[in-house]
N, C-alpha and C positions, 0 to 999 in steps of 0.2 A: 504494500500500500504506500501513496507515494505520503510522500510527508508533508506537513500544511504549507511550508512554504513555497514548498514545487507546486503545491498543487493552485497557489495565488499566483508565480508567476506566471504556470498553463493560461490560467483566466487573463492575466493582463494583455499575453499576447494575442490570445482571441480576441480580446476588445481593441485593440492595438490595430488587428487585421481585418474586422469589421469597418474602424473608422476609415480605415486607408480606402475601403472597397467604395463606402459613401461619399468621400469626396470627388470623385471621377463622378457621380452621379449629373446632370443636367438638370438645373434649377429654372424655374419659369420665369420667361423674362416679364419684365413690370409694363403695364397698360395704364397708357395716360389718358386722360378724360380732359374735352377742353373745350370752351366755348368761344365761337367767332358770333356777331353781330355784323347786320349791314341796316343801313338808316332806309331802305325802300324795302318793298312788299316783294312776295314770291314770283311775282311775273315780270320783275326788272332781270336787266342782266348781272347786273352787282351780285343778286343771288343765283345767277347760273353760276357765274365763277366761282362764288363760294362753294358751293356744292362741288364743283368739279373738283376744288382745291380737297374738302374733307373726303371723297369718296376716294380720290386717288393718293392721298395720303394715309389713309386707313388699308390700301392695296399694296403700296410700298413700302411700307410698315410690316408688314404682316400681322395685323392688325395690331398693332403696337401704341398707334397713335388715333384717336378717337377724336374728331371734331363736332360738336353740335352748332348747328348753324340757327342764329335766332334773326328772323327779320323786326323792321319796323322801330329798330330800336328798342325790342321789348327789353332789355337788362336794363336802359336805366329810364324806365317809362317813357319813351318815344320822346326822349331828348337828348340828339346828337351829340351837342357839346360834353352833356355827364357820359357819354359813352364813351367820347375819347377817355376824357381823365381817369375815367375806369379800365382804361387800356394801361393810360400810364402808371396808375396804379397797381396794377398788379391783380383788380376785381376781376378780368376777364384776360383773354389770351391771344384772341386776334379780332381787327376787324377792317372793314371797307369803308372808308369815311371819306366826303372829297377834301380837298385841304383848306376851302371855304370854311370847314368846320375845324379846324388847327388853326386857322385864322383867326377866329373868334376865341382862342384861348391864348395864344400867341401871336401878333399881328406880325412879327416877322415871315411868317408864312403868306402872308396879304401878296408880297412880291408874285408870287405864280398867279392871280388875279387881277394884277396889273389890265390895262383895259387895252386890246390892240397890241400888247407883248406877242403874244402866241395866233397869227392867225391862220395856220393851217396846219395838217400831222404831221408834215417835214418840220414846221418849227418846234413842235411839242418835239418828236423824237428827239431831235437835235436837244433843245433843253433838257427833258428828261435823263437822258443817257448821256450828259455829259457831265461837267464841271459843274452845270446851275442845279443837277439834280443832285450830285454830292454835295452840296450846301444845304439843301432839303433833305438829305439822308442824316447830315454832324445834327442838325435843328432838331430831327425827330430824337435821336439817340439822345440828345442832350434832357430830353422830355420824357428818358424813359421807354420810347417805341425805338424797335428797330425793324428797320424797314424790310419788307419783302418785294419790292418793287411798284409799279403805279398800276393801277386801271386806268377805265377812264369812264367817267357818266356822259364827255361829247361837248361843242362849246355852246355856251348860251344864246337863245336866240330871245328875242323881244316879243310881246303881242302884245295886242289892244283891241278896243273894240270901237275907237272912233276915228282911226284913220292909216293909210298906210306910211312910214317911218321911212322917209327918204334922204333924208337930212338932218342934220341935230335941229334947226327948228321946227320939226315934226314933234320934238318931245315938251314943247313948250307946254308949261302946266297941265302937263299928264301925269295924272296919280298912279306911279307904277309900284305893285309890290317889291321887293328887295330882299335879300338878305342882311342879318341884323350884323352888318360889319361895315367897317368906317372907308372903305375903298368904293362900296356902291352909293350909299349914300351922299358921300361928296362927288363923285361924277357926277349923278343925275342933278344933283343943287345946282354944278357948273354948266347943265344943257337947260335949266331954267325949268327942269321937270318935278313936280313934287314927290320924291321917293318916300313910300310906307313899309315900314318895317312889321311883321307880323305871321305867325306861325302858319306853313301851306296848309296846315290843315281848315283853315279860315278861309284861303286866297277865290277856292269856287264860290262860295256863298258873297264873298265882298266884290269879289267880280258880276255876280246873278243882281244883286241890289245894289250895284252903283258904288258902292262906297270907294272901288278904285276902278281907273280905268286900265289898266294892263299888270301883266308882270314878265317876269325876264325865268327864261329853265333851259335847260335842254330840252330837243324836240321829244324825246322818250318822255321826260316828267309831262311837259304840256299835251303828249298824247295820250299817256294811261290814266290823266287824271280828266280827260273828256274835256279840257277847255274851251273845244273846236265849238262846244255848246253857248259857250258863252267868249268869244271873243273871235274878231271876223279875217282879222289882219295879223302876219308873221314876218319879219322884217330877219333875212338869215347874213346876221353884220359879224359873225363869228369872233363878238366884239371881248369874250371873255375864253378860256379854255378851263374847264373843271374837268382837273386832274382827280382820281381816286387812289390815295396813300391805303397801301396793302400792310396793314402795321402788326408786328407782334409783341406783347410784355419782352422788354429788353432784358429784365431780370429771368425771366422764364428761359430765353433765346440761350441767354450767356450762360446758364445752366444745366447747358444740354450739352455730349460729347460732341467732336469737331465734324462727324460722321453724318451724326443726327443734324445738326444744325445745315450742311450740306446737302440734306435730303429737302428738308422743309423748303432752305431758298429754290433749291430745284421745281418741285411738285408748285410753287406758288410762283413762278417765272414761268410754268407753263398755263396754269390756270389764269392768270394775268394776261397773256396773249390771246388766251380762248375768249375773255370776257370784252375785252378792245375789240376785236372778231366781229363779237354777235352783237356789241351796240352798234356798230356803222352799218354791219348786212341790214339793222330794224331799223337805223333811221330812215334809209332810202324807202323802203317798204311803209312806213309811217310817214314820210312827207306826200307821199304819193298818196294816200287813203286820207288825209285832211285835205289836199286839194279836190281832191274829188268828193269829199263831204261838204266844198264850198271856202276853204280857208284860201285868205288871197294872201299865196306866199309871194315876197318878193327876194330879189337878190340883189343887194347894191352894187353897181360899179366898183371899180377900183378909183376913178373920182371921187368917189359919193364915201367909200370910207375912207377915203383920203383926209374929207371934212372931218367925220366920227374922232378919226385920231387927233385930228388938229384940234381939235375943238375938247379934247379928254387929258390936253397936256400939263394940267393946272392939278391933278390928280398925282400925277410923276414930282412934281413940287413941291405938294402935301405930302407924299409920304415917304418922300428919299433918305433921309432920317431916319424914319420906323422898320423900313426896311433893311436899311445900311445900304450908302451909295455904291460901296465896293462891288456889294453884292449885286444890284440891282445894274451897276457894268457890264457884271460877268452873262447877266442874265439878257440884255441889250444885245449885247456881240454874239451872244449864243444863238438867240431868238431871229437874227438877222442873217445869220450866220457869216459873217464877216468877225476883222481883227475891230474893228470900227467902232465906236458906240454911234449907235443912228438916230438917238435920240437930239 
């Protein structure tokens, strides 16, 4: 009979050679749950991109990474602006916001809504993917987002319902709605127009009873929300470009191994090309069904916005300062796409 302490070593080395067998075993890897928001309804394209982003990241993954997609701004009650800072916060994980709404939190982002900066996708590409869009990348970072590249909602066009907008004294004391940021509001002051500030979910009804006579969207927002009902005239002066910042929690980002974080920017640079895609395929297809529902769209000259700029240069004055002139340079020569500033 073996003696007790032979018979404690047998045992130790049995558990010695169990352990060893368990660590070789494959442990399951860990599943993240995470929420993106976008500030429009399910039939926008903001939410197609979104979607494409969580479902082919959830494939690339191997389901590893889990996105829930909430529209409408449901996380912080269908108000944009707490949605960013719930971004930069840390409350949520990603979302689709245009930078109009970074504007309102930070007016240094106002620069990319400059009026007349950006007026065709050559210039947006050009700004975006260059130098002026690394500036709006350090901006967001500094704010706690980090960027996964741009969308885009498409540039803003103008209506009304009492006449068609040929010229800046077309807008003389027209009551247009706006966005509640110091870049719209002071141009339209300077074209003699009365800008109102006021949440879109109001703009149908104030438009139905008078209370204003136009407002300013992209053709998608002024198509899915039935305008064509109430306002007769479209004026396409591509006088603004709203860009969509594809943003994620910078602390979440910088949290994640070099692997992961290079999958994400992948999956959301392709899903960000699908959703630029499918807004230009529906604008064309949606300007076409409001003209033929009666909308009298027009297209200015290159004269005619010639005036539009000339007449919006008091705006460039007002917030070359707020912006930083440096910046608003880089963004000049970019947007021109010369060594030049053309301002």
């Amino acid at each position: 009979m073996a003696k007790p302490y032979v018979q404690l070593c047998l045992l130790m080395l049995s558990i010695i050679g169990v352990a060893g067998c368990s660590s070789n075993a494959t442990t399951e890897e860990e599943v993240y749950e995470w929420k993106m928001s976008v500030t429009v309804g399910p039939g926008s394209t903001w939410y197609e991109g979104a979607i494409k982003f969580a479902k082919d990241l959830k494939e690339q993954s191997n389901g590893r990474f889990l996105v829930d997609v909430y529209t409408n701004e449901q996380l912080s009650a269908g108000n944009p602006e707490a949605g960013v800072e719930q971004l930069m916060d840390g409350l949520k994980d990603f979302s689709y916001n245009s930078s109009i709404i970074y504007a309102g939190i930070d007016p240094r982002f106002g620069v990319l809504s400059a009026p007349f900066l950006i007026n065709d996708f050559d210039d947006a590409e050009r700004v975006l993917q260059g130098q002026s869009g690394e500036i709006i990348n350090e901006m967001l970072r500094e704010r706690g987002v980090e960027p996964l590249g741009f969308g885009e909602s498409g540039f803003r066009q103008i209506t009304n319902d009492t006449r068609a907008i040929t010229s800046p004294e077309d807008l003389d004391h027209l009551k247009i709605r706006v966005p509640s940021m110091g870049v719209f509001t002071n141009l339209y002051r300077t074209q003699e127009a009365d800008p109102i500030t006021m949440a879109f979910s109001e703009v149908y009804t104030a438009l139905q009873q008078g209370t204003i006579d136009g407002q300013e969207n992209p053709v998608d927002v002024t198509y899915s929300a039935g305008l064509i009902e109430v306002q007769q005239y479209m004026t396409m002066w591509n006088y603004v470009y709203d860009a969509l910042v594809f943003g994620m929690n910078k602390e979440l980002f910088d949290s994640l191994p070099p692997e992961d974080q290079a999958l994400i920017k992948k999956v959301a640079s392709e899903a960000n090309a699908y959703q630029i895609n499918r807004t230009r395929e529906k604008e064309q297809a949606q300007l076409t069904e409001l003209e033929e529902k009666g909308m009298n769209i027009y297209y200015p000259t290159d004269d005619e916005i010639g005036q539009f700029r000339e007449s919006s240069q008091q705006v460039y004055d007002d917030f070359r300062d707020v912006w930083g002139a440096k910046n608003l340079e880089t963004f000049l020569r970019e947007a021109n796409g010369s060594e030049e500033d053309a301002q």
